[in-house]
C-alpha positions as CSV (number, residue, x, y, z in Angstrom):
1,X,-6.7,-86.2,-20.6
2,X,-5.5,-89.4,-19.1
3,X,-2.8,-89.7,-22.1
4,X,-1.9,-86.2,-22.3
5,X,-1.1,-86.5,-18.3
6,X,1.1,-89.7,-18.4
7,X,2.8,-87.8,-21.7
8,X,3.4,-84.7,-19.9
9,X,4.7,-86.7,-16.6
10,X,6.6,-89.0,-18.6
11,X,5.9,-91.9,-17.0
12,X,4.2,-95.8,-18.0
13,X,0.8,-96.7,-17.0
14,X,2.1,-99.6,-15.9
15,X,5.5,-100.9,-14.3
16,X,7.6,-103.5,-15.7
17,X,7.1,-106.7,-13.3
18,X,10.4,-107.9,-11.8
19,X,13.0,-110.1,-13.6
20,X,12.0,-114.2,-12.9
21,X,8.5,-113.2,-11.3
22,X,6.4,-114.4,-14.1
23,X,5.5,-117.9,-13.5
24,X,3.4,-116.6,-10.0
25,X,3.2,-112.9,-10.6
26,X,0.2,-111.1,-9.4
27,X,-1.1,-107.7,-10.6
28,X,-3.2,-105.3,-8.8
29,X,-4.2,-101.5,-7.4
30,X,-5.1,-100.6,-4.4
31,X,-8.9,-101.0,-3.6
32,X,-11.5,-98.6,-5.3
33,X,-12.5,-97.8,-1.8
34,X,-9.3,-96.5,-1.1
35,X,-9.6,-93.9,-4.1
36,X,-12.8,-92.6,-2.6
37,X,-11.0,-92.4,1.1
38,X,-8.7,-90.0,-0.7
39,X,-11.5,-88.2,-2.4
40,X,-13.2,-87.1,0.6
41,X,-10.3,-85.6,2.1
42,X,-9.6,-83.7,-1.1
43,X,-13.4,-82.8,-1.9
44,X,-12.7,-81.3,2.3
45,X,-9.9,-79.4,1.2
46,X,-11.8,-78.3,-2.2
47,X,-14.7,-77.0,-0.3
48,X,-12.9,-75.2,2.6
49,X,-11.3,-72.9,-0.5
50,X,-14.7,-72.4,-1.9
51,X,-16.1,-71.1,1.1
52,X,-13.3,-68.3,1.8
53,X,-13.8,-67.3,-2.2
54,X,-17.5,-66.7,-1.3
55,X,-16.8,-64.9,1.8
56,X,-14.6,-62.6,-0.2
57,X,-16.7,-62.4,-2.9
58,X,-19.8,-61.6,-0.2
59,X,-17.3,-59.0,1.6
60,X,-16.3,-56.6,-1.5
61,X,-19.4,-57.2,-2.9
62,X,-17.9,-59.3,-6.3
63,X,-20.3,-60.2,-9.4
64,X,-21.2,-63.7,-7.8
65,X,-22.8,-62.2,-5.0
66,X,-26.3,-62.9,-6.4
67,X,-25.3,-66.2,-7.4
68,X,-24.5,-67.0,-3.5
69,X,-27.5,-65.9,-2.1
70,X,-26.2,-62.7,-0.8
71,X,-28.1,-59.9,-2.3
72,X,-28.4,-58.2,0.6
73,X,-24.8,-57.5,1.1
74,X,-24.5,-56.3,-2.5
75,X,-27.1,-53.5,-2.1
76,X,-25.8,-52.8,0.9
77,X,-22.0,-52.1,-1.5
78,X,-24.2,-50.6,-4.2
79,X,-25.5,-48.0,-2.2
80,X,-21.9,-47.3,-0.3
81,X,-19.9,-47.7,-2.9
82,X,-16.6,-48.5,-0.4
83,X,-16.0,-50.5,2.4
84,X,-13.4,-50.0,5.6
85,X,-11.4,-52.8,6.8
86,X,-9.9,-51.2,9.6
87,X,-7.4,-48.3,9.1
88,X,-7.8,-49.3,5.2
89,X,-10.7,-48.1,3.2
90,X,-11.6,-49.6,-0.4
91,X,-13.4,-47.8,-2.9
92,X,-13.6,-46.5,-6.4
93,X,-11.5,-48.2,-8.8
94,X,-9.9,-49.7,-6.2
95,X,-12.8,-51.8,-5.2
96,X,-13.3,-52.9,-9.1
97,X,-9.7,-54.2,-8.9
98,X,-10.5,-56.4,-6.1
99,X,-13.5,-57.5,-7.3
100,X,-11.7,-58.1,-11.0
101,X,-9.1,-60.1,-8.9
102,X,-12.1,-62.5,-7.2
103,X,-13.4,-63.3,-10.5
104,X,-9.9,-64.4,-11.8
105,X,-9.6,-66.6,-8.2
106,X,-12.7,-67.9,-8.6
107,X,-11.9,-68.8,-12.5
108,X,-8.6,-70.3,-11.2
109,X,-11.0,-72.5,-8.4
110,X,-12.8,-74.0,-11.4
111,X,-10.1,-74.9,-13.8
112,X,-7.4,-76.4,-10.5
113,X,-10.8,-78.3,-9.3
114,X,-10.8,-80.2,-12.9
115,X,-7.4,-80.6,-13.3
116,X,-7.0,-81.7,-9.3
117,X,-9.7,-83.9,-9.6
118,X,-8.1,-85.9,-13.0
119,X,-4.6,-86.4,-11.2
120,X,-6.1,-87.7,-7.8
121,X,-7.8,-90.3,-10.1
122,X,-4.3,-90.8,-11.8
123,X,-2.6,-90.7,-8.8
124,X,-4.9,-93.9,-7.7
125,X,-4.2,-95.3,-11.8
126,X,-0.6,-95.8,-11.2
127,X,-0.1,-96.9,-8.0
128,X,0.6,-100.7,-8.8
129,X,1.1,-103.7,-6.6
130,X,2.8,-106.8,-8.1
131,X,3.3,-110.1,-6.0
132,X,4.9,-113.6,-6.9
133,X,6.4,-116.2,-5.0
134,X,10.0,-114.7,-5.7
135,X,9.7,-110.9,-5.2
136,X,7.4,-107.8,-4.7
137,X,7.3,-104.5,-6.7
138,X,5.5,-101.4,-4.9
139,X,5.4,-98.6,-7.3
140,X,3.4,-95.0,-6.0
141,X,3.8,-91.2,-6.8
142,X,2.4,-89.1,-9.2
143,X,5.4,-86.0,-9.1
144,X,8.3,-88.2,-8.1
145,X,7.2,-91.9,-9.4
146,X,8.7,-94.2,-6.6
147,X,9.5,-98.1,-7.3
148,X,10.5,-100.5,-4.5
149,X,11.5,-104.2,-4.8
150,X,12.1,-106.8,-2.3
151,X,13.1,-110.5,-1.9
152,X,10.5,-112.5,-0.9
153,X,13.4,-114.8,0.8
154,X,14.5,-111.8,2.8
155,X,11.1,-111.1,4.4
156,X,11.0,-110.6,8.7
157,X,8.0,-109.3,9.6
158,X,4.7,-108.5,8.4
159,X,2.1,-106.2,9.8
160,X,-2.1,-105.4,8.9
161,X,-3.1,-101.9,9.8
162,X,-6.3,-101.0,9.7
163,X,-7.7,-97.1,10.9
164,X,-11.2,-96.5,11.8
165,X,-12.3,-95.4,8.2
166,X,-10.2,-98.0,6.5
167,X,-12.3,-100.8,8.4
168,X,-15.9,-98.8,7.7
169,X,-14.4,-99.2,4.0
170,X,-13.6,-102.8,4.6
171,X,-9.5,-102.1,3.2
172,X,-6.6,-102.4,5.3
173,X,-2.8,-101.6,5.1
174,X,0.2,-104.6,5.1
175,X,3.4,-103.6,6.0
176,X,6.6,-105.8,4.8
177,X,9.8,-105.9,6.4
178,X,12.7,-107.3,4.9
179,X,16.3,-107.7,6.5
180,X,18.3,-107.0,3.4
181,X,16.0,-104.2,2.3
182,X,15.0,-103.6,-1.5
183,X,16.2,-101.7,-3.9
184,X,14.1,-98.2,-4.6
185,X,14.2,-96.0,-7.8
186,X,13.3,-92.0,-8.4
187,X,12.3,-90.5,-5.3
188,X,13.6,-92.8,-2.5
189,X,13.2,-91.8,0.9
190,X,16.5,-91.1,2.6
191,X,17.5,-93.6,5.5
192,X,17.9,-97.5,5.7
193,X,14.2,-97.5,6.5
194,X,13.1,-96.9,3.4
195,X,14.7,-99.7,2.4
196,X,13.2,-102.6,4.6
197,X,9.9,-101.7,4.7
198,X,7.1,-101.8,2.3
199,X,3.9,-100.8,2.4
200,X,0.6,-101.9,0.2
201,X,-1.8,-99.5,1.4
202,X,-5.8,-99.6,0.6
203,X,-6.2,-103.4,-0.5
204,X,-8.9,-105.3,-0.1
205,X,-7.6,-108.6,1.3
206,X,-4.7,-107.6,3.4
207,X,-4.7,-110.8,5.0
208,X,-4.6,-113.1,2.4
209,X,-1.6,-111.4,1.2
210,X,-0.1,-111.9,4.2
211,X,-0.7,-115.7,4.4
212,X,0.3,-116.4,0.5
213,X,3.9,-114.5,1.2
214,X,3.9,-116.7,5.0
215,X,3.4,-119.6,2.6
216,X,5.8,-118.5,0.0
217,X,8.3,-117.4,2.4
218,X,8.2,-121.1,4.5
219,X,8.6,-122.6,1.0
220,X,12.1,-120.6,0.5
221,X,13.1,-121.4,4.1
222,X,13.1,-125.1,3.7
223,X,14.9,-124.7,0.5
224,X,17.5,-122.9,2.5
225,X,16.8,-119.7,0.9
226,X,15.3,-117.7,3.8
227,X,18.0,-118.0,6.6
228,X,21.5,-116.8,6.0
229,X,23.0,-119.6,8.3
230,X,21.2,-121.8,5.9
231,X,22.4,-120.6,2.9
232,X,26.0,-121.1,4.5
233,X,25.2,-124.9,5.6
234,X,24.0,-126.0,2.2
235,X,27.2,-124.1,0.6
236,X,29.4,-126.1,2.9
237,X,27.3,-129.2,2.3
238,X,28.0,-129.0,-1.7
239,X,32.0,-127.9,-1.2
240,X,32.1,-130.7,0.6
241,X,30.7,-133.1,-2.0
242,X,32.2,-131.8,-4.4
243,X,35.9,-132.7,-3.0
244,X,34.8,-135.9,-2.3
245,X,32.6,-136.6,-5.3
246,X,30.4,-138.4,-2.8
247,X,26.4,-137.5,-3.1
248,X,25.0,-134.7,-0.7
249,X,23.4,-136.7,1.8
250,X,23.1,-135.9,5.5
251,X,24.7,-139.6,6.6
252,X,27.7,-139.2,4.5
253,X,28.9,-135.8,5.5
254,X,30.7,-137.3,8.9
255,X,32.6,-140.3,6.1
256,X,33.3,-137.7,3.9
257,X,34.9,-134.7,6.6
258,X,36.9,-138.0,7.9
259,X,38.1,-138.9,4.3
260,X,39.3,-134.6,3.8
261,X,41.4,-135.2,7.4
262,X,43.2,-137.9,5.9
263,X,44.1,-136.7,2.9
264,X,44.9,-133.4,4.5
265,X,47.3,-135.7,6.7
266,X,49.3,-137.7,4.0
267,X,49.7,-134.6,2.3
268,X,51.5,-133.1,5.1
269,X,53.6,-136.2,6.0
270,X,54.2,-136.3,2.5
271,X,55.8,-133.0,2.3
272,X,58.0,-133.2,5.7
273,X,59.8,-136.2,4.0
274,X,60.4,-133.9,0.9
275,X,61.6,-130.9,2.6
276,X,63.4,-132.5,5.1
C-alpha cells in the first residue's frame, strides 16, 4: 500500500539532500514517539465518529444494534415499527432507508479508518530532516509536499519547545531562525515568516541539534561567513591585496592603503600637467 500511495501522490520517499552538504550531512525523521503523539489524537477523532454511528445506529434501530449491546432498543423498534423525532415521524420504508444509509456509513467508517490510518503512518514516513555543517533541508506534508532550505551561515536564533506531552514522551521541538530566510518549494506558506523560520518538530535530541549548528555556525563566523559586515571586511581585505600584490595580512593593510594614496596622487598630478 505504501508504494501504491507514494505512486498515487507522486512524490519520493525521500528528498534529495542539498547541493555541497555531503561531506557532514545528517539524515533523520522525527522521533517514533512523535508518530504515536499524532496517533492518539487521531485514534480521539476516530472514536468520537464511532460513537455518533452507534448512537444512530441504537436510535433507528439499524442491523448492528445487537452487535452494540442494544437489544433492548431494537425490540423496542420491532414492536413500533416507527419512531418520532419531533414534528417528523419515520416509519415504513422510510425507516429501511435510514437504516440502509447507516450500514453504508458505517461501511465507509471501516474502509476511511484503514486508509486514514496508512497515510498518518506515511505522513510520519516522509517527513525528513537533513543537517550538515553548510545547510538544512526540512521537508513535511503529505497533500501539499513542503521543502525548506536554509544557510547554516545565515542562522539568528534558535529556540527548544517542549509541551507537556512532548516532555512525558521525552521529544522536543527546535525552532531555526535565519536572517536571509530559505528558499521553500510546493506549498509555501505566504509571508516572509515562512521564510526565516524552520521548525524540526518531534526529535529526540533537540538539544544536541542545537549545539552542533551553535558549533557549526561559530565555525562560519570566524571564517567571516556568518556576519555580513564580515563578509564586506574580508572583500575589502583581498581588493586591497590584490592592487598591491602584497599578502593579506592584518600589519600590512595600513602600508598598502598608504601605497594606493600615492599612486592615486601621482596620477592626478600627472594628469594636471597633461591637460593643462
Amino acid at each position: 500500500m505504501k508504494q501504491f500511495l507514494l505512486r498515487f501522490l507522486r512524490v519520493s520517499e525521500q528528498p534529495a539532500p542539498p547541493p555541497g552538504s555531503e561531506p557532514t550531512l545528517t539524515v533523520f525523521r522525527a522521533s517514533e514517539r512523535f508518530f504515536y503523539l499524532g496517533a492518539v489524537g487521531w485514534l480521539f477523532k476516530q472514536a468520537s465518529a464511532l460513537l455518533g454511528l452507534l448512537f444512530s445506529l441504537a436510535l433507528f434501530g439499524g442491523g448492528f444494534v445487537g452487535f452494540a449491546g442494544l437489544d433492548a432498543a431494537q425490540g423496542w423498534m420491532d414492536r413500533v415499527g416507527r419512531i418520532r423525532l419531533g414534528p417528523l415521524e419515520i416509519g415504513g420504508d422510510l425507516l429501511g432507508f435510514v437504516q440502509m444509509l447507516e450500514l453504508f456509513a458505517f461501511g465507509v467508517f471501516v474502509v476511511q479508518f484503514v486508509i486514514s490510518a496508512a497515510l498518518l503512518r506515511l505522513g510520519w514516513e516522509l517527513r525528513w530532516y537533513m543537517v550538515s555543517d553548510e545547510s538544512l533541508r526540512i521537508r513535511d506534508g503529505l497533500w501539499r509536499i513542503r521543502e525548506q532550505t536554509m544557510t547554516v551561515a545565515n542562522i539568528q536564533n534558535m529556540a527548544v519547545r517542549q509541551g507537556p506531552l512532548q516532555k512525558l514522551l521525552g521529544i522536543a521541538d527546535l525552532e531555526v531562525h535565519t536572517a536571509g530566510g530559505g528558499a521553500t518549494s510546493e506549498g509555501s506558506e505566504s509571508g516572509d515568516k515562512a521564510f526565516h523560520v524552520g521548525r524540526f518538530r518531534g526529535i529526540d535530541d533537540a538539544e544536541g541539534l542545537r549545539d552542533r549548528l551553535r558549533l557549526a555556525l561559530a565555525r562560519h563566523r570566524d571564517a567571516g561567513l556568518g556576519d555580513p559586515e564580515d563578509v564586506d571586511h574580508a572583500d575589502d581585505e583581498a581588493n586591497l591585496s590584490m592592487a598591491t600584490g602584497k599578502p593579506e595580512e592584518p600589519g600590512d593593510l595600513l602600508a598598502a592603503a598608504e601605497a594606493l594614496r600615492e599612486e592615486a596622487r601621482a596620477l592626478r598630478t600627472t594628469a594636471q600637467a597633461a591637460f593643462g
